[in-house]
N, C-alpha and C positions, 0 to 999 in steps of 0.2 A: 504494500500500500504506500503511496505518496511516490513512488519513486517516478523518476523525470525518464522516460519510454526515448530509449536511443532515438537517434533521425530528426527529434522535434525543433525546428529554427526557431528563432525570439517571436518572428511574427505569427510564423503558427501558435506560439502562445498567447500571444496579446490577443486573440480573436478570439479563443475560448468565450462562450454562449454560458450564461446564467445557468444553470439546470431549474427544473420547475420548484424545489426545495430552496431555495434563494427568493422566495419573492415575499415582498412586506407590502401589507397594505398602509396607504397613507391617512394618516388620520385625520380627520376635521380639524379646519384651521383656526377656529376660535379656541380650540381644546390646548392646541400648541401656544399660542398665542398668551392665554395665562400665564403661564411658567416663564418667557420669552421674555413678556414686562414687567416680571420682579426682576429678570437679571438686569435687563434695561437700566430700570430702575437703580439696581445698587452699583453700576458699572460692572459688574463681574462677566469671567470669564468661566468657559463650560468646556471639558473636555470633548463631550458628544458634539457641540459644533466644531470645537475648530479641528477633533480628529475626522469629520464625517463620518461618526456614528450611524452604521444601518439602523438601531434603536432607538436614534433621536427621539421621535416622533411616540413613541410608545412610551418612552420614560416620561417626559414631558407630559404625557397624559396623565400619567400617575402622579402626576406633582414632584417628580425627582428630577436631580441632575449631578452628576458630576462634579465640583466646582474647581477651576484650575486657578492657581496661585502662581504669584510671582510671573505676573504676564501673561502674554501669550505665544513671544517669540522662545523658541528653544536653540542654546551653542549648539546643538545635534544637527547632525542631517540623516536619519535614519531612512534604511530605503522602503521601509514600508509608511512611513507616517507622512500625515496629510499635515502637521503641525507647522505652521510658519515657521525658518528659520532662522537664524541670523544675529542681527548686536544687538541683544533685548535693553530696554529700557532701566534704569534701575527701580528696586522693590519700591511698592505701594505698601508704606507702614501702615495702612488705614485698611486694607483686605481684611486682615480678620474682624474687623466690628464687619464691613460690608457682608462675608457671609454668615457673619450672626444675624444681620438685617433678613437677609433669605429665608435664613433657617427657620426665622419667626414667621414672616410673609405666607411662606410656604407649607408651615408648621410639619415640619420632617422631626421624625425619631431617631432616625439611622443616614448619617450623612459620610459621603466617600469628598474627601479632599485629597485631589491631587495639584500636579506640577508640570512647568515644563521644567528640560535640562538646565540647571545654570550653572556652568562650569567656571563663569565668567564671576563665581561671588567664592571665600576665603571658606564660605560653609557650607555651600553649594545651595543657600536657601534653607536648609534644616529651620536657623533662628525661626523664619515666618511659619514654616510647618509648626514648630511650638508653641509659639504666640498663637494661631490659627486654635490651635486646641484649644489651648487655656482660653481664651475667647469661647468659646463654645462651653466647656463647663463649668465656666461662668453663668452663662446663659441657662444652660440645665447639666447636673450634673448626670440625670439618666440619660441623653442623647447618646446612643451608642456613635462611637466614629470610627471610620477605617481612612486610614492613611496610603494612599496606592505614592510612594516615592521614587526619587529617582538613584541611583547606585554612589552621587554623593565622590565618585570618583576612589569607592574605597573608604573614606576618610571614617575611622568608627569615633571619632568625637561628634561630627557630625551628626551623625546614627544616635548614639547615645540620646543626643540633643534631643531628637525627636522622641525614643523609647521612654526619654524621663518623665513626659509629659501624660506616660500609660497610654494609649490609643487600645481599641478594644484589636484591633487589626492593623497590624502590620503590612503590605501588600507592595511587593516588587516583583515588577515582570519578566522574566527570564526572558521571551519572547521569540525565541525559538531555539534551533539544537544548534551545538558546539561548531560544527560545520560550516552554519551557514552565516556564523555571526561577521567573519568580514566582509560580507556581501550587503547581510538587512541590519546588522548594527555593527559599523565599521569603528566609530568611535564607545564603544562599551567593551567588554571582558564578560564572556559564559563564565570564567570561574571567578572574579570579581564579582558577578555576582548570586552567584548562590556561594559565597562565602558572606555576604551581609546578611542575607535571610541565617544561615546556622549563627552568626554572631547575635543576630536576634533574642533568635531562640533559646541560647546557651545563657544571656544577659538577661534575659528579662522573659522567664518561661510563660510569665501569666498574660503573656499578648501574644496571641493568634498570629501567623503568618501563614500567608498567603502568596502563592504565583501564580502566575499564566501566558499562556502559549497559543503563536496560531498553526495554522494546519496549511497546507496547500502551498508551498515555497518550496517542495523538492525533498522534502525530507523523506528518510525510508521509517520504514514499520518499525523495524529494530534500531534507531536513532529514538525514534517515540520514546520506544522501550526504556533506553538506556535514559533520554530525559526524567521519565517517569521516577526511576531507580534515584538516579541522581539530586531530586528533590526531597522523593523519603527519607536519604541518606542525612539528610540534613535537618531532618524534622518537622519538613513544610507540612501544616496544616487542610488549609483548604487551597484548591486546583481548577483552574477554568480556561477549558481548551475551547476553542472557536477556528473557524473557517477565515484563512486574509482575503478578504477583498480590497482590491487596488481604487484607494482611494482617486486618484486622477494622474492621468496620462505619462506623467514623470517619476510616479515610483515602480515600483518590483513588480513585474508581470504574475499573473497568478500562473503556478504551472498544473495546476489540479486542485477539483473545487471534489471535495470527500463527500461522500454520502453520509445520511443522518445516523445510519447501523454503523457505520464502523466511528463514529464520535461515542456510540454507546459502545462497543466494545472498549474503546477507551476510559471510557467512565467505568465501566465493571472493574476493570485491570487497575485502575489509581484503588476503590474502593478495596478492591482484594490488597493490594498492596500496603492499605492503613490509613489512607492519605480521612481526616476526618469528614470531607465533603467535596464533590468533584462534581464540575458544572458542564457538560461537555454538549457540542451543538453546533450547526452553523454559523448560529446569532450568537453565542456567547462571545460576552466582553468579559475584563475583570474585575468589573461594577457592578454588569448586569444581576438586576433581582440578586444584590449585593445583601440585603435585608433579610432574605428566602434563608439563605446560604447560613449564616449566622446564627437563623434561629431555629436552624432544623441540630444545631448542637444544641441548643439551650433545652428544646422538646426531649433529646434524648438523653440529657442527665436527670432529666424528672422521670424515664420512663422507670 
């Protein structure tokens, strides 16, 4: 499964057709709309727009979103991501009251705060991810929060910075196998970082960690495998594989879009494996039904 079929040129890849499994329906635009002019409203930034999120639309329904910090330009140029890149702006000391304005607006129990890259700062951004917190349980201290971060470049003071502040979840994305990282993430490290997630883990047991992976980039069956392995090894938590689709025209061609049986065979294989909750799917992001995920652990320590 995933492997790239001798003989295939860039362009016969680029023309790969949706399969019928791929398709979303579009929601009612006043439904979007709500959610759209709170962000309006507080200035903020959302991952699900500026990655072009397939689940925009659906989340925003549900009254959730993403919220991204420290901009919206990212140092990266990853070849799967749709994210602006380039000389970001410096931090907005005033973001964490802005998505406490949201959080209230919106009235969220369970809020994912992420980031772009800033390699361009001494902390890589950590400080605002803690400040971000502490703004928030301020605001309420049962708001569950998950932290989807960036790799920080290694730096575990940085790491720390964030872990002190307890976040219920941890969440750095691996984003796909060892192979393929100098192609779709040229400027990151496969073992930079799943050595953050195990320093996580090892440092501060009582926060969840989390990664996630896409599919369809050329990877083999047995790369999965060895992914999979290689997460457990390290004590990751919860696991949310998804299907790449090519955000627009200048990143990573898809070389194979997987069927929805073999995302579940994936999903059985993390569960056998340990892994305590695994999200696997075409649509899966590392946010997606982020709230599902979390509290189907909390249901089975009551069982």
């Amino acid at each position: 499964m995933g492997e790239r079929e001798g003989g295939e040129g860039i362009e016969e890849i680029k023309i790969l057709r949706k399969p019928p499994w791929l398709k979303k329906r579009i929601p009612p635009f006043q439904d979007l709309q709500k959610v759209k002019s709170i962000l309006d409203e507080t200035d903020l930034h959302t991952v699900c727009e500026e990655a072009r999120c397939p689940n925009l639309g659906e989340c925003f329904c549900s009254g959730t979103a993403t919220f991204l910090i420290l901009g919206k330009i990212c140092t990266r140029d990853c070849g799967f991501c749709a994210v602006e890149h380039g000389i970001p702006f410096p931090p907005d000391a005033t973001e964490p009251q802005k998505v406490v304005q949201a959080i209230q607006k919106m009235g969220l129990r369970y809020v994912v705060i992420t980031s772009v890259t800033r390699d361009d700062l001494p902390d890589g951004g950590a400080s605002l991810f803690a400040k971000t917190i502490q703004a928030i349980r301020a605001l309420d201290p049962k708001i569950k929060v998950e932290v989807l971060i960036p790799d920080f470049q290694g730096d575990p003071t940085s790491l720390r910075m964030v872990l002190k502040e307890c976040p219920d979840i941890l969440n750095h994305n691996i984003e796909t196998i060892a192979r393929l990282y100098l192609e779709v993430r040229p400027q990151a490290d496969y073992r930079r970082s799943l050595r953050l997630l195990r320093e996580s883990k090892e440092n501060h047991p009582p926060v969840f960690t989390k990664s996630g992976f896409m599919l369809g980039l050329g990877e083999t069956y047995e790369e999965v495998l060895e992914l999979l392995r290689d997460l457990r090894e390290i004590g990751c938590d919860f696991l949310t594989i998804g299907q790449y689709l090519q955000p627009r025209p200048d990143r990573l061609s898809v070389i194979r879009f997987v069927p929805p049986e073999e995302f579940e065979e994936y999903k059985k294989i993390g569960e056998e494996m340990g892994f305590k909750a695994v999200a696997s799917g075409p649509f899966v992001r590392s946010s997606f039904h982020a709230f599902d995920m979390f509290e189907k652990i909390n249901q089975n320590k009551n069982i």
